[in-house]
C-alpha positions as CSV (number, residue, x, y, z in Angstrom):
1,X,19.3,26.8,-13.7
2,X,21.0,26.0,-10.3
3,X,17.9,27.2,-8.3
4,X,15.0,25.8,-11.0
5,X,12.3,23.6,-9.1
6,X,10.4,22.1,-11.6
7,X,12.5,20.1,-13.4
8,X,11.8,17.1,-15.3
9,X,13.2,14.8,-12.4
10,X,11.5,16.8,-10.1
11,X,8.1,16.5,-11.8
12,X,8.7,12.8,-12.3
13,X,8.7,12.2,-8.7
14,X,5.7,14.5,-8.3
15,X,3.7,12.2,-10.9
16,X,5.2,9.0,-8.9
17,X,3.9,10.3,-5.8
18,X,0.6,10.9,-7.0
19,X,0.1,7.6,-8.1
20,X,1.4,5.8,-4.9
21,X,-1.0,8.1,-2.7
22,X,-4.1,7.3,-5.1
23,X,-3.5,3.6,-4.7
24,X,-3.0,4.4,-0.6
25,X,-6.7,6.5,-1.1
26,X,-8.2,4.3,-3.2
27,X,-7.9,1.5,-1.6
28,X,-8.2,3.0,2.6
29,X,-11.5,5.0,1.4
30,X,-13.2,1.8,-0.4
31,X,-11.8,-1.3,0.7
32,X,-13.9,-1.9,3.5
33,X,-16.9,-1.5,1.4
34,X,-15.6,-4.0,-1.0
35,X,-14.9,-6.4,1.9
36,X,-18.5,-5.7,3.4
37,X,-20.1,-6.8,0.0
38,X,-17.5,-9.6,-0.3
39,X,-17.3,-11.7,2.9
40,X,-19.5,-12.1,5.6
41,X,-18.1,-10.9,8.6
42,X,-18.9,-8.4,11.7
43,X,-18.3,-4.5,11.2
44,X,-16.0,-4.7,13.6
45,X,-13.6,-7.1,12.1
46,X,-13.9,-4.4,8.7
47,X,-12.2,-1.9,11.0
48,X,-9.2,-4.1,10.6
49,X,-9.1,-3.5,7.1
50,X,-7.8,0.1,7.2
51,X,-6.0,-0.8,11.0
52,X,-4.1,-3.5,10.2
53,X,-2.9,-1.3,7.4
54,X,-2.0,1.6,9.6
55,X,-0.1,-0.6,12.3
56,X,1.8,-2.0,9.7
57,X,2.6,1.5,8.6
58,X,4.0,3.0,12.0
59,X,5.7,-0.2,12.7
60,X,7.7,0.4,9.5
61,X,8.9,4.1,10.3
62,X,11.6,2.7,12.9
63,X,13.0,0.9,10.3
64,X,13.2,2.5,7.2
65,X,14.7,5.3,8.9
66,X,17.6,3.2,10.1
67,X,17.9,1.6,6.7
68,X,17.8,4.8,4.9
69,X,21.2,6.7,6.9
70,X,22.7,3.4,6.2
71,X,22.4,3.0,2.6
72,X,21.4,4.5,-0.7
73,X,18.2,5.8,-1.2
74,X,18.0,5.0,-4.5
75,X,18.6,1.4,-3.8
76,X,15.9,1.8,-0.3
77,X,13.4,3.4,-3.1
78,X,13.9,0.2,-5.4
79,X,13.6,-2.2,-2.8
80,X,10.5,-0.5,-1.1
81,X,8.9,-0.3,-4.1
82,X,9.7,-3.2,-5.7
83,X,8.0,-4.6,-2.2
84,X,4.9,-2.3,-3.0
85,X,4.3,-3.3,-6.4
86,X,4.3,-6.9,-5.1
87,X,2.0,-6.9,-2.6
88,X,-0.3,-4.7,-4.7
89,X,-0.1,-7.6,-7.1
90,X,-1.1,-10.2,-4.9
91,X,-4.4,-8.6,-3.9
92,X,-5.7,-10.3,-7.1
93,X,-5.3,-13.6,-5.1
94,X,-8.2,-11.8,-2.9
95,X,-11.3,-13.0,-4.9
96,X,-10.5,-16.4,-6.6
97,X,-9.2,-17.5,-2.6
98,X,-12.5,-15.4,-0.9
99,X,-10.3,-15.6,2.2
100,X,-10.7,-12.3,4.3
101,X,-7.5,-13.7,6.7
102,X,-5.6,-13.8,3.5
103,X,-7.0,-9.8,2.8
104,X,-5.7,-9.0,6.3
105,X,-2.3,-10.4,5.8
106,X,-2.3,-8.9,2.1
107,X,-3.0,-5.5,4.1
108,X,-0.1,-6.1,6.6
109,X,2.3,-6.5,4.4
110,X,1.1,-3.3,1.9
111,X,1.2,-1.4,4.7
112,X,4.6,-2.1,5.9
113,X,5.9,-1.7,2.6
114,X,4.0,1.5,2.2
115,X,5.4,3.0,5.0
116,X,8.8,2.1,3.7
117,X,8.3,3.6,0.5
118,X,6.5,6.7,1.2
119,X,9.4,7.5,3.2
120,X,11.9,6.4,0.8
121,X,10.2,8.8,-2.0
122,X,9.7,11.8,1.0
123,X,13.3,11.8,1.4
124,X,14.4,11.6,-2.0
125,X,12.0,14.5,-3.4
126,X,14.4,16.7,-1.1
127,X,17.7,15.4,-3.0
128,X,15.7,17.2,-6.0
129,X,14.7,20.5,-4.9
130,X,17.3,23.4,-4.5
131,X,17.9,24.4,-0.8
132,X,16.3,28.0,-1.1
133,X,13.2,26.5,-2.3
134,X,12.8,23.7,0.2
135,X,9.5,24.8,1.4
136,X,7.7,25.6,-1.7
137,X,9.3,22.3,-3.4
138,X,8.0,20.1,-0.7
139,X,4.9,22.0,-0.8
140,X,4.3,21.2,-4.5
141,X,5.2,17.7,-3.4
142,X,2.7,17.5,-0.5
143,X,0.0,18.8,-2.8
144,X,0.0,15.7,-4.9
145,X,-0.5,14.1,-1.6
146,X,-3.8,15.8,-1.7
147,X,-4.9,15.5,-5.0
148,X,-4.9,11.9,-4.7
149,X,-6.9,12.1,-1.5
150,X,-9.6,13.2,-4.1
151,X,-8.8,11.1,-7.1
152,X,-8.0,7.7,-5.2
153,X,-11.8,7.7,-3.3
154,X,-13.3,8.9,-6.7
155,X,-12.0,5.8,-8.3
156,X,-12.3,3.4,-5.9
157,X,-16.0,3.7,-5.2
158,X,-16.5,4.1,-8.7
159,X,-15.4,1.0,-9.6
160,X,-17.1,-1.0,-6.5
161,X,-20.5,1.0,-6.7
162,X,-20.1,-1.1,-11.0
163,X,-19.5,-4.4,-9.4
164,X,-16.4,-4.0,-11.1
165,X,-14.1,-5.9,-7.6
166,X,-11.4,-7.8,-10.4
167,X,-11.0,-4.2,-12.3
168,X,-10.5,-2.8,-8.7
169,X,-7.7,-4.7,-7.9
170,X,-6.2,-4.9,-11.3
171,X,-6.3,-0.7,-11.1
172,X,-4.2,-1.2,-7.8
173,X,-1.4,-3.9,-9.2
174,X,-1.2,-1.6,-12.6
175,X,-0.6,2.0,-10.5
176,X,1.6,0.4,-8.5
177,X,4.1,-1.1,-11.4
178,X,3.8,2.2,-13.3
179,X,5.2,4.0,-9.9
180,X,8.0,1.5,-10.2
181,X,8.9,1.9,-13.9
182,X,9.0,5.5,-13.0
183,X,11.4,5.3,-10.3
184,X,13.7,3.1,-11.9
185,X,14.5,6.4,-14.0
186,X,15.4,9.1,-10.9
187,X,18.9,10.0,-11.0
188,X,19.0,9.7,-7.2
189,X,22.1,10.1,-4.7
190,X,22.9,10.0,-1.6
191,X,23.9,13.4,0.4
192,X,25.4,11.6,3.8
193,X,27.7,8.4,4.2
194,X,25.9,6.0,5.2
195,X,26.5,4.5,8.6
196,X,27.4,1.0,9.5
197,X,25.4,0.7,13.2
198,X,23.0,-2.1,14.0
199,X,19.4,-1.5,14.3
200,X,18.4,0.4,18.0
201,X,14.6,1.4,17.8
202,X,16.0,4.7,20.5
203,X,18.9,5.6,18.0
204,X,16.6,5.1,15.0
205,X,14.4,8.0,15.9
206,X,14.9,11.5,15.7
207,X,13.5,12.5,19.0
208,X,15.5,15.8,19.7
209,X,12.2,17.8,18.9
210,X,9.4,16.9,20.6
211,X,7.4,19.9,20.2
212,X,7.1,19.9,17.1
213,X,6.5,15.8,16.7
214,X,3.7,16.4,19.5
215,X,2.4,19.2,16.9
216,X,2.4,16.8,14.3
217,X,0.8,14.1,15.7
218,X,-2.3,16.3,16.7
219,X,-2.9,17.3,13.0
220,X,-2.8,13.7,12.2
221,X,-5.6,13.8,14.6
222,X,-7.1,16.4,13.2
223,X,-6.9,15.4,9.5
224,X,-8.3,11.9,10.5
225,X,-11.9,13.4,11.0
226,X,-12.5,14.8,7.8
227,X,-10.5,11.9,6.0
228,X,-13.0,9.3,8.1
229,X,-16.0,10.7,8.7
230,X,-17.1,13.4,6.3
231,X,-18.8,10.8,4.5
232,X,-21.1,9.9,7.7
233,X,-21.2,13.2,8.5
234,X,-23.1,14.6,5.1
235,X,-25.5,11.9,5.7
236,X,-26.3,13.2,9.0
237,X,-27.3,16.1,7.6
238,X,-29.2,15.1,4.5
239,X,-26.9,15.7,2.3
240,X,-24.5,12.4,1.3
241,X,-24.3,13.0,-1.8
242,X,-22.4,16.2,-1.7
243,X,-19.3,13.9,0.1
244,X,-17.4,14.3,-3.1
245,X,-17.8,17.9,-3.4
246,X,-16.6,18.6,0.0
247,X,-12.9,16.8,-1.1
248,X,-12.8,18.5,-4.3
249,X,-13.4,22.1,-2.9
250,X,-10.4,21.1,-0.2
251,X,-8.3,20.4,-3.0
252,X,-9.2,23.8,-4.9
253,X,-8.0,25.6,-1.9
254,X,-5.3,23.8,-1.5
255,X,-4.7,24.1,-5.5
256,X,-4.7,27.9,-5.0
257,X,-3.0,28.6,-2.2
258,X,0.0,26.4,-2.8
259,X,2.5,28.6,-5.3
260,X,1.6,31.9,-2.6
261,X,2.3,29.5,0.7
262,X,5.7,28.0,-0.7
263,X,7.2,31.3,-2.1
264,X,6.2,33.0,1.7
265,X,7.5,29.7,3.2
266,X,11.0,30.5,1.6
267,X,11.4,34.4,1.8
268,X,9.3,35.0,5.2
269,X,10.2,31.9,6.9
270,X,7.8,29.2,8.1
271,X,5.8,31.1,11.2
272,X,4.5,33.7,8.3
273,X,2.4,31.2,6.8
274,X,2.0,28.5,9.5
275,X,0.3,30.5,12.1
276,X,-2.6,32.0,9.9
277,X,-2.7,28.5,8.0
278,X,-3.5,27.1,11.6
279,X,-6.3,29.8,12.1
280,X,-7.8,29.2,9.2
281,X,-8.0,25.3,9.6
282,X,-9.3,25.7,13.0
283,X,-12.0,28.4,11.5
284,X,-12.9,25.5,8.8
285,X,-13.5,23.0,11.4
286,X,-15.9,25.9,13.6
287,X,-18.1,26.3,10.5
288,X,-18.4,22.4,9.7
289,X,-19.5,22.3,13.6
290,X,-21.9,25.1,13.9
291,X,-23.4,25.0,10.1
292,X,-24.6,21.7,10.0
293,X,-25.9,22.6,6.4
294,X,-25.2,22.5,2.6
295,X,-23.6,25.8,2.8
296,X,-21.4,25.4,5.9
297,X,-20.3,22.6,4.3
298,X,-18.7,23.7,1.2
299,X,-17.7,26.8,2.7
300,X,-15.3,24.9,5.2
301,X,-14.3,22.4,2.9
302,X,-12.9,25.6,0.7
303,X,-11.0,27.2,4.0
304,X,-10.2,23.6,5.6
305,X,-8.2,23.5,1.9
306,X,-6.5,26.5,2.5
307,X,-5.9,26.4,5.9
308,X,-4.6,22.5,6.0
309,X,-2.5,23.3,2.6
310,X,0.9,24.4,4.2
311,X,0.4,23.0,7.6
312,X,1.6,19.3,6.8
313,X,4.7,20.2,4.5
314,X,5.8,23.2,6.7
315,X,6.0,21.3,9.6
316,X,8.1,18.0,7.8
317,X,10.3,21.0,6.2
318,X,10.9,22.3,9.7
319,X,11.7,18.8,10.9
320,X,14.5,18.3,8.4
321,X,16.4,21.8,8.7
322,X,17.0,20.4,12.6
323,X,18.3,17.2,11.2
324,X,21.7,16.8,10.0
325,X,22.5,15.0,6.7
326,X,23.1,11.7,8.0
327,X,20.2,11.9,10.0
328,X,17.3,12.9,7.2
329,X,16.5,9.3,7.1
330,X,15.5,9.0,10.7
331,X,14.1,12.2,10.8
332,X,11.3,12.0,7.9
333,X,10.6,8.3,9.0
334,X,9.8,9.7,12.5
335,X,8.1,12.7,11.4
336,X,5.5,10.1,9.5
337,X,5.3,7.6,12.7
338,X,3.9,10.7,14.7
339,X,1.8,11.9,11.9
340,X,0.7,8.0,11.4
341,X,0.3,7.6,15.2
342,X,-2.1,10.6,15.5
343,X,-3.8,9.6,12.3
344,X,-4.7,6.2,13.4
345,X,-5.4,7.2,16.9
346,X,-7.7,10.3,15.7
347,X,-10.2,8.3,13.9
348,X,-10.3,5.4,16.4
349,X,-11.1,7.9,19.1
350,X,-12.8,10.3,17.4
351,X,-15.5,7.5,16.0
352,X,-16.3,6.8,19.6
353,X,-16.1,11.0,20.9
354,X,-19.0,11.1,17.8
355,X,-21.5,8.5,18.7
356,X,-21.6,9.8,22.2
357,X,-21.7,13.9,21.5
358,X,-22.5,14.0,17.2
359,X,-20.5,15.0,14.5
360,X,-21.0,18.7,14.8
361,X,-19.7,18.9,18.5
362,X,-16.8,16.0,17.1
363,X,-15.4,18.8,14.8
364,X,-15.9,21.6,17.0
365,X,-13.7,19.5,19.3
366,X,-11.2,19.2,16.5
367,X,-10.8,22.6,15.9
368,X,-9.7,23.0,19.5
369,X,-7.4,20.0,18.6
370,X,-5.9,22.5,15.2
371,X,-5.6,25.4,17.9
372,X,-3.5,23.4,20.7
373,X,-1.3,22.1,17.7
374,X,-0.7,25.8,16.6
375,X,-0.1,26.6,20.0
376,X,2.5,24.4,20.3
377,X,4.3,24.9,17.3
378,X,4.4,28.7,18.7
379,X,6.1,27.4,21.7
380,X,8.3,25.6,19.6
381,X,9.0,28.5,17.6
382,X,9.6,31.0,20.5
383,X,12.3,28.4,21.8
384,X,14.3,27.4,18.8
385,X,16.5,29.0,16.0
386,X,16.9,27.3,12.9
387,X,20.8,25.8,12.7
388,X,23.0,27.0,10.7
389,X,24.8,24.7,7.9
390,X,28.0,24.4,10.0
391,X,25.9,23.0,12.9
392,X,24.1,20.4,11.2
393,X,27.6,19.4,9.7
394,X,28.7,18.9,13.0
């Protein structure tokens, strides 16, 4: 019973997880659609819909980090959620003031408190999951990460595509307070004493690894493209309607590769599934580039599913077996900064890299972008040991 994964805490937090990353999907995927249709203002003012969000985001890690060494996560989880739920309340204010300034200070403050809370919940999930089964645990918990990268979009243009903009922010509030019933019932505790130092941005980072935070911030890169542009992309090649497809064959392989990847994860150790997980994302992102066509399409959407499956939880779980107990805080809430930073930084760039050389040459850029990731990670690899217990403790 000592080494069971899925218990009912454990699957609580799963299901809590979900729904905060469908609200996060939902509303990055389809917002600026509803803001396009809702206020008159330029497209390039929309692109601070999802930016202001993201900014808000990275600029939360620091803190959050520092905050959760120094006290309780269980009380940092509350707090960040209790923040969430708020600001996902207030978007109802959004039509009956038809204010976009108000929408963009709506979105700062959601994404601040996102960033806060996704790393609260990041770091609790590991409080849940027996130590031999770290990997596959926060692979299960990554996964719901992806399925609501399907549902959330679904839902969102759904409702928007019906006219339906009051039901679309009601969805958001009501997802959000059902997260925070949810997490009023985790029987969370710390595993460190918490600290008593005052907030230093250098000291609230876990910076000892750069490798493998320079790894993670160019799959944040990477996984911007298809999050931002697969959309425009199927257009381009005739075949728009077929966007939703794509997501839901990346979630099937990443549906069925996820029990195999996190029991290898454990027994093998993280380079036996990472490097061919890296191969095969890169492979996904060659076919999207050189089969501009129906068929290339949903072919890399299933291998871009089962390459990308293990790639972002592997790496976080490697990130926290170099980080002491007293130091998990800092160390999840910097692993997200440099997968935020790459994320928001990838499509940016990447929009502009497309309009000058197309879509097709964009991904077959990003699959060198996988590779150099991999190949850094395999540096990494070559040059560190995983610590011992007794050194962490230290």
């Amino acid at each position: 019973m000592k080494n069971r994964l899925f218990h009912r805490h454990y699957v609580l937090t799963l299901l809590i997880n979900l729904l905060l990353f469908i609200t996060f999907y939902l509303l990055n995927a389809s917002l600026p659609l509803l803001a396009a249709k809702q206020f008159d203002v330029s497209q390039a003012a929309l692109g601070w819909v999802v930016t202001s969000f993201i900014l808000a985001t990275v600029c939360s890690r620091p803190l959050i980090g520092h905050w959760l060494d120094r006290h309780d996560v269980k009380r940092m989880l509350l707090i960040s959620a209790a923040l969430f739920t708020t600001m996902s309340v207030f978007y109802l204010l959004v039509l009956p003031l038809n204010s976009f300034l108000y929408l963009i200070i709506i979105r700062i403050f959601h994404g601040f408190s996102f960033g806060m809370l996704s790393s609260s919940i990041s770091l609790a999930v590991t409080t849940l999951i027996p130590k031999t089964r770290q990997g596959e645990g926060m692979g299960y918990f990554v996964l719901s990460m992806n399925l609501a990268s399907v549902l959330g979009p679904v839902i969102g243009l759904s409702l928007i595509q019906h006219d339906a903009f009051f039901l679309y922010f009601i969805t958001v509030a009501l997802l959000a307070f059902v997260s925070l019933v949810l997490m009023i019932r985790l029987p969370l505790t710390s595993q460190h004493v918490p600290n008593t130092r005052v907030f230093r941005l250098h000291q609230s980072l876990f910076l000892s690894r750069p490798l493998l935070l320079l790894a993670t911030a160019l799959a944040g890169v990477a996984i911007s493209s298809t999050a931002a542009f697969i959309s425009l992309y199927t257009d381009s090649i005739g075949h728009i309607s077929y966007a939703s497809y794509f997501y839901a064959l990346v979630a099937l392989g990443m549906v069925a590769i996820r029990p195999l990847a996190g029991r290898w994860f454990d027994q093998k150790g993280p380079g036996f599934v990472l490097f061919p997980s890296y191969l095969l994302y890169g492979l996904g992102f060659i076919l999207l580039g050189v089969f501009p066509s129906l068929p290339g399409l949903l072919l890399a959407a299933l291998i871009i599913g089962i390459g990308s499956a293990s790639i972002f939880p592997g790496l976080q779980t490697v990130m926290l077996t170099y980080a002491a107990p007293h130091q998990k805080g800092k160390a999840i809430s910097t692993f997200f900064l440099a997968y935020d930073s790459g994320f928001g930084l990838g499509a940016l760039l990447l929009s502009g890299l497309a309009a000058k050389i197309g879509y097709s040459n964009m991904f077959l850029f990003c699959s060198a972008i996988v590779l150099t990731s991999g190949f850094i990670y395999f540096i990494f690899n070559r040059r560190n040991e995983p610590p011992h217990e007794q050194e962490l403790a230290s």
